[in-house]
C-alpha positions in Angstrom: 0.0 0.0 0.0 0.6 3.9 -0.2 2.1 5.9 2.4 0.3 9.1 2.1 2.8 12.1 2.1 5.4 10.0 0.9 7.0 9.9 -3.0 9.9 8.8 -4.0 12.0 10.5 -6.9 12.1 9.0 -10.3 14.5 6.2 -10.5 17.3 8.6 -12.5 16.4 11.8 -14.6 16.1 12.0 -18.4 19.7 12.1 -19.9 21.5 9.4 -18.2 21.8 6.3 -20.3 20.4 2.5 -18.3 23.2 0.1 -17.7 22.9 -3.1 -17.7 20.6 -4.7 -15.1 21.2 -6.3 -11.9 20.1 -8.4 -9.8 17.3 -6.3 -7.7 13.7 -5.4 -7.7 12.9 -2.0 -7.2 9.3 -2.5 -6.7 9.7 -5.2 -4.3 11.8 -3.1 -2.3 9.6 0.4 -2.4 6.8 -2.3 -0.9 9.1 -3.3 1.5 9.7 0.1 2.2 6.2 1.2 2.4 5.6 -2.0 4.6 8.1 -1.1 6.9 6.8 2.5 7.3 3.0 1.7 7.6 3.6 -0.7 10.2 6.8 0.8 12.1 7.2 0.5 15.2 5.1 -2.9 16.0 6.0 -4.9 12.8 9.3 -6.0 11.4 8.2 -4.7 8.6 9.1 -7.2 4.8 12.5 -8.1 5.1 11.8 -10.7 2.4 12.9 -8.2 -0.4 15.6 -6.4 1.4 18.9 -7.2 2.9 18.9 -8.0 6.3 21.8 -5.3 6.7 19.2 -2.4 4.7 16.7 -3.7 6.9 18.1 -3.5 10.1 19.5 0.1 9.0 15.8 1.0 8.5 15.1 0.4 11.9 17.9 2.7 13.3 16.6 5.3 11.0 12.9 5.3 12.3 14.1 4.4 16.0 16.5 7.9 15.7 13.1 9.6 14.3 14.6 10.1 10.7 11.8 11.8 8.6 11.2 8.9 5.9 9.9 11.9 3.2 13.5 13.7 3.9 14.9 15.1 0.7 18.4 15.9 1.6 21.0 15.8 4.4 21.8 18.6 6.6 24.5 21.2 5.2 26.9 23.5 6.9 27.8 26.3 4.0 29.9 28.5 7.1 33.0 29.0 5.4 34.4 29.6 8.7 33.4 26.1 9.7 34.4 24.5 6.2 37.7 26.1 6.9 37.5 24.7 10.6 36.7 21.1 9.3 39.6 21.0 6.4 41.8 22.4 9.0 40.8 19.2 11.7 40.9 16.5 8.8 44.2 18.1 7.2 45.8 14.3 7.4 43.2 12.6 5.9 42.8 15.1 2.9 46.5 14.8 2.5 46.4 11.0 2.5 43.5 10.7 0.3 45.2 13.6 -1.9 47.1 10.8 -4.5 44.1 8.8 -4.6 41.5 11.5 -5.5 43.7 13.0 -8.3 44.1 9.7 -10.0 40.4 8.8 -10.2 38.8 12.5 -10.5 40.0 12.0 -14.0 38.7 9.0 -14.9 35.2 9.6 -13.6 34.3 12.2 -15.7 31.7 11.3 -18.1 30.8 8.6 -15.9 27.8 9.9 -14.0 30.2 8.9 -10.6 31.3 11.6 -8.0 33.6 10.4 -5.3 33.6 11.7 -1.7 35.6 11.8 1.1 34.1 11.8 4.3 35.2 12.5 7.9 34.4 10.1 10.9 31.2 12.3 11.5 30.1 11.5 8.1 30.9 15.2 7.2 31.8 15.0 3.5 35.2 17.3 3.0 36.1 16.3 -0.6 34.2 15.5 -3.5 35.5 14.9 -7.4 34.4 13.1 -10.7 31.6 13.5 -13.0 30.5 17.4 -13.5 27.1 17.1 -13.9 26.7 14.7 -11.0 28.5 16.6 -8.6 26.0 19.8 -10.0 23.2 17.5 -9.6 24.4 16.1 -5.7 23.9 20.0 -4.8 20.5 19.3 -4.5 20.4 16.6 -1.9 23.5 18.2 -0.5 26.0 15.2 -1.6 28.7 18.4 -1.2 31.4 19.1 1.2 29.5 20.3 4.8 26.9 18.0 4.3 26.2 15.1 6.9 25.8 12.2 5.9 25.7 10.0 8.9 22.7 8.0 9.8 21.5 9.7 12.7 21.3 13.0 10.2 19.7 11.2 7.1 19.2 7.4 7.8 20.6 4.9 5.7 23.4 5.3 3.1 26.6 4.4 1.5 28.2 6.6 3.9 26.3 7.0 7.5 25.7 3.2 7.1 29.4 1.9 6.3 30.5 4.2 9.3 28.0 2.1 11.5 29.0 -1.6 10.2 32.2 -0.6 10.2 32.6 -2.8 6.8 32.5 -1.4 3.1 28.7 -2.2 2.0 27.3 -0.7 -1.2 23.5 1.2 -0.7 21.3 1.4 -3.8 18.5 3.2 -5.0 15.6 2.2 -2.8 17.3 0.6 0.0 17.9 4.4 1.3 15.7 5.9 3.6 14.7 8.7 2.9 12.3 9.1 -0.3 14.5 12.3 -1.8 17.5 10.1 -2.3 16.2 6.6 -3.6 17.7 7.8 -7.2 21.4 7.5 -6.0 22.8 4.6 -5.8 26.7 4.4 -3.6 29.0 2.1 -2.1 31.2 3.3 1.0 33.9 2.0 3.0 35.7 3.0 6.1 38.8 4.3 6.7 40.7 3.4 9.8 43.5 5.1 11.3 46.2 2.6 10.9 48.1 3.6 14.6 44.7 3.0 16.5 42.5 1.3 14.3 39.7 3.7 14.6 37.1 4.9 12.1 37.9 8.4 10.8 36.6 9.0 7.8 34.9 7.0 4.8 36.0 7.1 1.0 32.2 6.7 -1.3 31.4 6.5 -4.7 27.9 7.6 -5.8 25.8 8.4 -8.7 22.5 7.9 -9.9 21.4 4.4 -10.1 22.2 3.4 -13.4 26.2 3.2 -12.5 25.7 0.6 -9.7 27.9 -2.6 -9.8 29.0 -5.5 -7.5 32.3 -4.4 -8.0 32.1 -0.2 -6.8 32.1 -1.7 -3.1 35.4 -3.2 -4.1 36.6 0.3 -5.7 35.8 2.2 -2.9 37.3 -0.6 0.0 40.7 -0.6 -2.3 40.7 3.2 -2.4 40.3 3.3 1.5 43.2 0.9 1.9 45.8 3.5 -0.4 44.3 5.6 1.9 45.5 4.0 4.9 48.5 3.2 3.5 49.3 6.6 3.0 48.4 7.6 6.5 50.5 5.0 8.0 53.5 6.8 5.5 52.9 9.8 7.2 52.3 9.0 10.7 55.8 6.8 10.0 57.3 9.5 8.9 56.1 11.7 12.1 57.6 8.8 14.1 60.7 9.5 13.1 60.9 13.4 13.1 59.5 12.7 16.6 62.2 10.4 17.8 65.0 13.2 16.1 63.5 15.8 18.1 63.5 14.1 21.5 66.8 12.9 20.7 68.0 16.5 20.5 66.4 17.7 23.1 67.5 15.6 25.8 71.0 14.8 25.9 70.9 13.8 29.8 68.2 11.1 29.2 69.7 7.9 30.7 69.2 4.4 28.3 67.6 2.5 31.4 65.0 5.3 31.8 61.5 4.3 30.5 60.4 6.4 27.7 57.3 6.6 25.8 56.3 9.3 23.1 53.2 10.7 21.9 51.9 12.3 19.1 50.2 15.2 18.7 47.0 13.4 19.7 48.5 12.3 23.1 48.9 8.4 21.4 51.8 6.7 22.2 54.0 5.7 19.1 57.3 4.7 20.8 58.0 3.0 23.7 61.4 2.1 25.5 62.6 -0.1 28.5 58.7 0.2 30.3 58.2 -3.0 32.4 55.0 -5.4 31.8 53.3 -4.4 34.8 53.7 -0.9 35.1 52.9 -0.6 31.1 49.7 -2.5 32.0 48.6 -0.2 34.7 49.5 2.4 33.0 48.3 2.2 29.5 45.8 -1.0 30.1 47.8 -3.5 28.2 51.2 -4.0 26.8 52.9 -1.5 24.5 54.2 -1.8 21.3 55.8 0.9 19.3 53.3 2.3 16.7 50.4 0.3 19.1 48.8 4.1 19.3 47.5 3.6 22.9 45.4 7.2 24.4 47.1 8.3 27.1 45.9 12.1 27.9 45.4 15.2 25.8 48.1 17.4 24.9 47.3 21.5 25.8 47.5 23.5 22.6 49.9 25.9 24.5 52.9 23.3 24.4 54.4 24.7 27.2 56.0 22.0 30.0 54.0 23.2 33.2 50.3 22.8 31.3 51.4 19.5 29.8 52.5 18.3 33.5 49.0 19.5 34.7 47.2 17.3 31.9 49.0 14.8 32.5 46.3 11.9 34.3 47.4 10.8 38.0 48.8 7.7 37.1 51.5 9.3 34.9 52.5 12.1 37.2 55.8 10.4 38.0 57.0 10.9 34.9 58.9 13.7 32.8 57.3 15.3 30.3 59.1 17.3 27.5 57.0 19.3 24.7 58.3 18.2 21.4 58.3 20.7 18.7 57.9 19.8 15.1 57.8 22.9 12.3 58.1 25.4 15.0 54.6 23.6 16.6 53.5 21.0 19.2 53.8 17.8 17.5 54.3 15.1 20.6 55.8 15.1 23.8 58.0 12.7 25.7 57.4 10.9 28.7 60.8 9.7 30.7 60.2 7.5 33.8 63.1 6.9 36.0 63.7 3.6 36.8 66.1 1.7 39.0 69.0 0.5 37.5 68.2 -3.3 38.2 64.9 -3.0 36.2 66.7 -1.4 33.5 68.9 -5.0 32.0 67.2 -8.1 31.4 69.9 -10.6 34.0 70.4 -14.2 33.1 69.9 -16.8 35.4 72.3 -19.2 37.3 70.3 -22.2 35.7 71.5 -21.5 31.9 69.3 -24.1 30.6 66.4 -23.7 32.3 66.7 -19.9 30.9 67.7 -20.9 27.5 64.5 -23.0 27.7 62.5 -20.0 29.2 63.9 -17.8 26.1 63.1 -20.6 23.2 59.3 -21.0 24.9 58.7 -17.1 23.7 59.2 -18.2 20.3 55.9 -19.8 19.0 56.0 -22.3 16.6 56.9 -25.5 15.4 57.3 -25.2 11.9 60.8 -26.6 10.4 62.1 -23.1 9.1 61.6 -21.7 12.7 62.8 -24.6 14.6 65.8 -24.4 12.5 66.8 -20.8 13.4 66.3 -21.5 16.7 68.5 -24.7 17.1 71.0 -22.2 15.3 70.7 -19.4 18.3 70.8 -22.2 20.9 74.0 -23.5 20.2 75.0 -19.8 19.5 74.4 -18.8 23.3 75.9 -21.7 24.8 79.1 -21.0 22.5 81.6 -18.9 24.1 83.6 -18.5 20.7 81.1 -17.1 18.3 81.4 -13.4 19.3 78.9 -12.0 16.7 75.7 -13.4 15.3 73.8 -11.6 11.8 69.6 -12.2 12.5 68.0 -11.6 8.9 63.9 -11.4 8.7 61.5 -9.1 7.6 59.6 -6.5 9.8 57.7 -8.1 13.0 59.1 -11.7 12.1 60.8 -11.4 16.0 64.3 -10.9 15.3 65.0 -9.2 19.2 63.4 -12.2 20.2 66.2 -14.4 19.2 68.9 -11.9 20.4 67.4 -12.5 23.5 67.0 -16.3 23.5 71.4 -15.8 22.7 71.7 -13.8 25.9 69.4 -16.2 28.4 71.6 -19.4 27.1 74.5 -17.2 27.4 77.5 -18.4 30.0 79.1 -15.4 31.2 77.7 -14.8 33.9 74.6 -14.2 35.8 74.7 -10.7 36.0 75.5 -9.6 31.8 73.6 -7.1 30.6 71.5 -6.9 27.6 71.2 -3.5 25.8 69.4 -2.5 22.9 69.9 -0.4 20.1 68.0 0.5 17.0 70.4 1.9 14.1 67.4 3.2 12.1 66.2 5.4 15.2 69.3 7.3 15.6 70.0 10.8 13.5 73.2 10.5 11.7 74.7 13.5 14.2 74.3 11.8 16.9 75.3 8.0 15.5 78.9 7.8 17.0 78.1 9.3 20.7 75.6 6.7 20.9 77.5 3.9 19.7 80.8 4.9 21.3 80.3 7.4 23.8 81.8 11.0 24.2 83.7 12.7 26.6 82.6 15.7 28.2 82.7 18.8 26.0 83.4 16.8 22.8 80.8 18.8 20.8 78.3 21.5 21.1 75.4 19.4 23.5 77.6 17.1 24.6 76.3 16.1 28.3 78.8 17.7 30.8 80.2 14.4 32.7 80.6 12.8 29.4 78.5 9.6 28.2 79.2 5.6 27.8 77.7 4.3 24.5 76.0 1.2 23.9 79.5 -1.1 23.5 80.5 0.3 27.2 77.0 -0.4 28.8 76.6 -4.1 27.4 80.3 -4.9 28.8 80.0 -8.8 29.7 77.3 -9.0 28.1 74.6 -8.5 24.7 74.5 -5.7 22.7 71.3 -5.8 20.2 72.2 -3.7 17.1 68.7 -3.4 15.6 68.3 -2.4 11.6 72.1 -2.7 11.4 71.7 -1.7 7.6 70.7 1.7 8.3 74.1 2.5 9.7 75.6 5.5 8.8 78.9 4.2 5.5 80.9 6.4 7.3 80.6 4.8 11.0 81.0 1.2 9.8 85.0 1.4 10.0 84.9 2.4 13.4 82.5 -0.2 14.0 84.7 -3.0 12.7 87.9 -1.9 14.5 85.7 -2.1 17.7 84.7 -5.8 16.9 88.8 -6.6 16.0 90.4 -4.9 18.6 87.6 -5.5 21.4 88.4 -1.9 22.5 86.5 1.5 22.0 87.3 4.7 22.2 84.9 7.9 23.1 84.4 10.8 20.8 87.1 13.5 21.9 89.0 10.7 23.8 92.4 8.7 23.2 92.2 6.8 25.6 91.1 3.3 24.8 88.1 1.3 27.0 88.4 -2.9 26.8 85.1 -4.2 25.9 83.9 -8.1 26.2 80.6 -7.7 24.2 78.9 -10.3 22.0 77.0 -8.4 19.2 73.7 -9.5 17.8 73.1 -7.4 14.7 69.5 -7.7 13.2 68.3 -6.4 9.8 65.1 -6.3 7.4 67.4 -5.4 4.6 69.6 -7.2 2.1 73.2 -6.4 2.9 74.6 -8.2 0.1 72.5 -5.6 -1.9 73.3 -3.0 0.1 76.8 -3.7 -0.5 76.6 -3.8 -4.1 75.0 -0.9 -3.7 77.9 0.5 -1.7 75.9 1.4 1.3 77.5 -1.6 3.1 80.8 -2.5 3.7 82.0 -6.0 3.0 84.8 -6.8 5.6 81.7 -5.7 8.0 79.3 -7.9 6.6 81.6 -10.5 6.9 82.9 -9.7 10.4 79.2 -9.7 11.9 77.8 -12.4 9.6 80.1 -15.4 10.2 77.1 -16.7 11.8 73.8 -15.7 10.4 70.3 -17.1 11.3 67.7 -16.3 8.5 64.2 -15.8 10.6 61.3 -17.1 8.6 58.2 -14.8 7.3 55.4 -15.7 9.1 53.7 -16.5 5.7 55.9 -19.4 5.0 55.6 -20.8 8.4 52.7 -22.6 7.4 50.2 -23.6 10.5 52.5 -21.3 13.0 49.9 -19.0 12.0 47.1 -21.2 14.2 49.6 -21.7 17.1 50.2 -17.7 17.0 46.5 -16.9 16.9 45.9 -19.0 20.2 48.7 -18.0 22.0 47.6 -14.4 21.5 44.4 -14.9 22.2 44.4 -16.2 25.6 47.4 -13.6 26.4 45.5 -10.8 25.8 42.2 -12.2 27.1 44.4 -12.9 30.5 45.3 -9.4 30.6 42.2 -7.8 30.0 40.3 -10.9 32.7 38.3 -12.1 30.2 37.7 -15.5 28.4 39.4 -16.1 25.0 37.9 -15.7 21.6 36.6 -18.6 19.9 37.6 -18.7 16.1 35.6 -20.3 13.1 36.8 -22.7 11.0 36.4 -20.3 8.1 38.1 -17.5 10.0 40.9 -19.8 10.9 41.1 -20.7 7.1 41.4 -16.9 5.9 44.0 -16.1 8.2 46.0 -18.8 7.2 45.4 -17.7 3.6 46.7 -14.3 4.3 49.8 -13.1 3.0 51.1 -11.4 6.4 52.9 -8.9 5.7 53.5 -7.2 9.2 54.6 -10.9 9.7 53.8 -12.1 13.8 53.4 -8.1 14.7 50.8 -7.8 12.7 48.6 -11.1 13.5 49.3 -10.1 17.3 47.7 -6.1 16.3 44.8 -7.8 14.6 43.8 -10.4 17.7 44.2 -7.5 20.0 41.8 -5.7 17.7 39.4 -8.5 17.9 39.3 -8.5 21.2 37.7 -5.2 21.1 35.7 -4.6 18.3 34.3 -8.3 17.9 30.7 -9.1 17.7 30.7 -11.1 21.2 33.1 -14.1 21.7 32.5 -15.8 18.3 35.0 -14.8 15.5 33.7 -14.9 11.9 34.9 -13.7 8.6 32.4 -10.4 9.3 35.0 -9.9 12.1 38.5 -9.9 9.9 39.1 -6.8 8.0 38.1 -6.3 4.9 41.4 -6.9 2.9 41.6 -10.0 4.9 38.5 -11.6 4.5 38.4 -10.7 1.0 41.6 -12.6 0.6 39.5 -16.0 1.3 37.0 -15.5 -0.9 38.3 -17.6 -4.0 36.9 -20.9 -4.3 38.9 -24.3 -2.3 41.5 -25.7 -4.8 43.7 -28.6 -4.7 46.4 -27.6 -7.0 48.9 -29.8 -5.7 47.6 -33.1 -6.0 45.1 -32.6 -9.1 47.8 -35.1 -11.1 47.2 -38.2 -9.1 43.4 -38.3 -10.6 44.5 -38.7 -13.9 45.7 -41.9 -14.0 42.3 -42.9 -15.7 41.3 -45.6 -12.1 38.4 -42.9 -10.6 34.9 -42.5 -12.4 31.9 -40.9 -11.2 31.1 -37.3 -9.9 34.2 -34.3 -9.0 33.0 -35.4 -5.1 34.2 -38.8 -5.5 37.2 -37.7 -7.0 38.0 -35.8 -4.2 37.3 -38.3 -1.7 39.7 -40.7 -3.6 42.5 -37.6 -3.5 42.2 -37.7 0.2 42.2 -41.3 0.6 45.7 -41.2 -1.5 47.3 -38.5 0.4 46.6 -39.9 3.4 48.0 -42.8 2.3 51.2 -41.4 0.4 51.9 -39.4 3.9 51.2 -41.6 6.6 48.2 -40.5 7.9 50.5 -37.3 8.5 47.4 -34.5 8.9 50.3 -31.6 8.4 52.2 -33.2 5.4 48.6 -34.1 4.1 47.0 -30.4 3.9 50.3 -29.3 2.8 50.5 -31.5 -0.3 46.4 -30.6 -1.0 47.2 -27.5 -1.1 44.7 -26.8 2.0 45.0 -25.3 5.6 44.0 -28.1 8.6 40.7 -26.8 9.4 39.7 -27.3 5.8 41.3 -30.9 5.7 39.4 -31.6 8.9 36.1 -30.5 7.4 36.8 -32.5 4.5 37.5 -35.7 6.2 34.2 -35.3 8.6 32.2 -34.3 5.5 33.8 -37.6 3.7 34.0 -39.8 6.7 37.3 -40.9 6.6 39.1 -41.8 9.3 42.3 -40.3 10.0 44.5 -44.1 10.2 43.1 -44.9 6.7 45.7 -46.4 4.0 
């Protein structure tokens, strides 16, 4: 029936051609509509003919009191306040800046516009097609409109900020009557330090441009997003991390340290115990992990960012850090004892060696290889050096640890850290070597031990050893030959017993050929290298990693664990990693807040990852030992005899078995429930 009062426009005006048709029934889902509306609140309305996710957005429109015969959002024209909102989303019109320019061109002509979004559902850019963006005027589809759900109901944009998923909206799945002639597909952005929502990328038109594939246009767009984001914030990291390093030359190594940005979200943190970073931040830190801690003043100055500072950080340091001649973060120094500030083996080398090798998860041969490797490293006393090769977030410090708990000198030997790609090129040899006092303009007054000096006896970590400065490396070298070093502005040589664990993401052998590496140094620290696996080839690692995080982090926060799907667990095994362990340990902790309840589906995984699953179950590895002209019948009996095979060509071996099918383990154990074979059969 008719809602009286209530027309909705013409499906798309004179002059724009009909595309090809798709799958949906615009009648069926104006009646749906209509049903919805007449009956609202006490029926649940017809979702026969409409998506359960349209459907449910329906009723958070009518709940919020959306008016259904709305024909346009609400629009802020103030140029003060459009100035105001490009000045507050200045990141995320820089980071969308690339991918706008590159599509506004090929959308003209198209009847598409593209829009940009803040996390309020504000829009703050708009491009493509001319006459659509003239024609969006008139529902106010322009920058200062709102487009959230609790201004205008559903849509591409309010309602992908609400699922938190890209979703496409289209013609008269919207709410309101004045926009059921548009048709757009939105997907959130997330900032990649937090992962919150804070803006969303959407591509809209009248309804003749709608297809399947816009949803997965706009979600890839929102990903360069992101990954231009991440660029910058990467790139604040590190102007951060120069500007604290400047400005306080008295900062002891064993001090905690954490540093904000200019959101007051920590992106770096340094020698802050387990305990007091859970109390204090309400789970473990990770640099980059972009945990809240308190809101930085807009005046900069010390004394108002020691009164914002929250109770629980009041014992702390804080030093405004300046960044183009503005507040851009601030660092946080905690002074700590001198006994929390080493990691100490124990007595019982073994038993810590053992401790150390637990941390690593896994049981994959690659990794189990590596570590056999560092084992018998740290219980040598003549290797001196050891090379750790491995992509980003792979673990590498954990194995320079596991070679100083097995190592025999002592009970007492220090471990110290250093990251080479942290460290401004100025200030490179004082940290490394030390300086006297009054070697160079900021030079601290007593004169400084470097790294070498402070892991005496013991471990000293080199971290990203690759992005040492060419013209350090010598001085480097005749350190490791001559086991003696020498402060800036000193002649007087220091004996040093330190076993150096040198990490890297890099290629030296590249880097050499490149001449940013020198060989006799390469050889000197790699006489002994352990190549660290990527989590991708570690095969089911990826399962071991997923639970040992999970109950971790549900232990910390006093909750119970999350339980998986099978198709969840087959997705993340599919995925690529490319943040390696780091980044499957970011994404469980992320699950453990912003998952539907305790049961993890694919709705749960983001986007790029749960795409990743999508293509059909293959068995590309054994397809060749079905065409030996013995099996007849249907493709299911086929595969049934593939299994049978395998099992029997491995043993019953479940591991070797998925591996040569070409499937993960939950799939195989689906398989073999769904066929009924038992696991002994040969």
């Amino acid at each position: 029936m008719k809602i009286d009062g209530l027309q909705a426009r013409a499906p798309f005006p004179a002059g724009y051609p009909v595309l090809n048709s798709i799958d949906y029934d615009e009648r069926a889902t104006m009646r749906a509509w209509e049903n919805f509306l007449a009956d609202e609140p006490n029926s649940a309305g017809d979702p026969m003919h409409v998506r359960s996710l349209i459907h449910d957005s329906w009723s958070r429109s009518a709940s919020g009191g959306i008016n259904a015969q709305g024909i346009e959002a609400p629009l802020n024209s103030d140029r003060d306040e459009i100035e105001y909102l490009t000045r507050t989303n200045a990141e995320l019109l820089a980071a969308a800046r690339r991918s706008f320019a590159s599509l506004g061109q090929l959308l003209d002509g198209t009847g598409a516009m593209l829009v940009l979004a803040d996390g309020d559902g504000v829009l703050i850019d708009a491009i493509g097609d001319k006459k659509t963006l003239h024609d969006g005027m008139d529902i106010h589809l322009a920058i200062g409109g709102k487009w959230n759900e609790d201004a205008v109901g559903t849509n591409g944009i309010g309602t992908a900020l609400w699922t938190g998923e890209p979703i496409f909206v289209h013609a008269a799945e919207h709410f309101c009557a004045g926009i059921k002639s548009w048709t757009c597909a939105g997907a959130p952005i997330r900032d990649p330090l937090d992962g919150k929502i804070i803006g969303v990328v959407d591509l809209s038109g009248y309804s003749p441009i709608f297809r399947p594939h816009n949803t997965a246009l706009v979600a890839a767009t929102a990903r360069q997003i992101e990954k231009a984001l991440a660029e910058q914030q990467q790139e604040r990291r590190t102007r951060l991390l120069e500007a604290f390093i400047s400005s306080a030359p008295n900062y002891r190594r064993r001090d905690g340290l954490v540093i904000v940005d200019h959101r007051g979200r920590a992106i770096f943190s340094n020698n802050v115990p387990d305990g007091e970073t859970t109390d204090m931040m309400d789970g473990p830190l990770e640099p980059g992990r972009g945990r809240w801690l308190f809101n930085l003043p807009s005046s900069g100055s010390e004394a108002d960012l020691a009164k914002a500072l929250p109770p629980h950080l009041r014992s702390c340091h804080v030093t405004p850090l300046k960044l183009d001649g503005s507040l851009g973060g601030a660092a946080l120094v905690f002074p700590l004892a001198p006994a929390m500030a080493v990691t100490v083996a124990s007595r019982e080398d073994s038993k810590a060696l053992r401790d150390a090798a637990a941390m690593i998860v896994g049981e994959s041969e690659t990794l189990l290889a590596a570590v056999e490797i560092a084992s018998r490293v740290a219980r040598s006393n003549s290797v001196t050096s050891l090379l750790i090769e491995g992509e980003t977030g792979v673990g590498k410090e954990l194995f320079a640890r596991l070679v100083h708990a097995g190592s025999r000198r002592g009970a007492n030997d220090p471990f110290v850290a250093m990251n080479c790609g942290a460290i401004t090129r100025e200030l490179f040899g004082s940290e490394l070597f030390g300086h006297v006092a009054g070697a160079f303009t900021g030079a601290s007054r007593d004169g400084k031990a470097g790294v070498f000096e402070q892991a005496n006896g013991g471990v000293l970590s080199l971290d990203e050893i690759g992005e040492m400065p060419l013209e350090i490396q010598p001085f480097l070298l005749r350190v490791l030959e001559e086991r003696v070093v020498h402060r800036i502005g000193d002649s007087r040589g220091r004996p040093v017993d330190v076993r150096l664990v040198a990490s890297t993401n890099r290629d030296l052998k590249q880097e050499i050929a490149a001449g940013r590496f020198r060989s006799d140094l390469y050889y000197r620290i790699g006489a002994v290298a352990i190549k660290v696996p990527p989590l991708r080839e570690r095969g089911d690692d990826v399962l071991m990693l997923v639970e040992h995080f999970n109950r971790k982090i549900a232990a910390l926060n006093g909750g119970e664990p999350l339980v998986f799907s099978n198709d969840a667990l087959d997705v993340l095994l599919a995925w690529r990693w490319p943040g390696n362990v780091r980044e499957l340990k970011n994404l469980v902790e992320r699950l453990h807040v912003l998952a539907h309840g305790r049961d993890v589906g694919l709705r749960d995984l983001p986007a790029e990852i749960s795409m990743s699953g999508s293509r059909p179950e293959a068995l590309p590895n054994y397809v060749g030992d079905v065409t030996n002209g013995t099996l007849e019948g249907t493709l299911v009996d086929a595969e049934r005899q593939m299994m049978k095979n395998a099992l029997a060509a491995e043993g019953g071996n479940l591991s070797r078995v998925a591996q040569r099918l070409g499937i993960s383990r939950p799939t195989l154990y689906r398989k073999l429930d769904r066929y009924g074979i038992r696991r002994g059969f040969v």
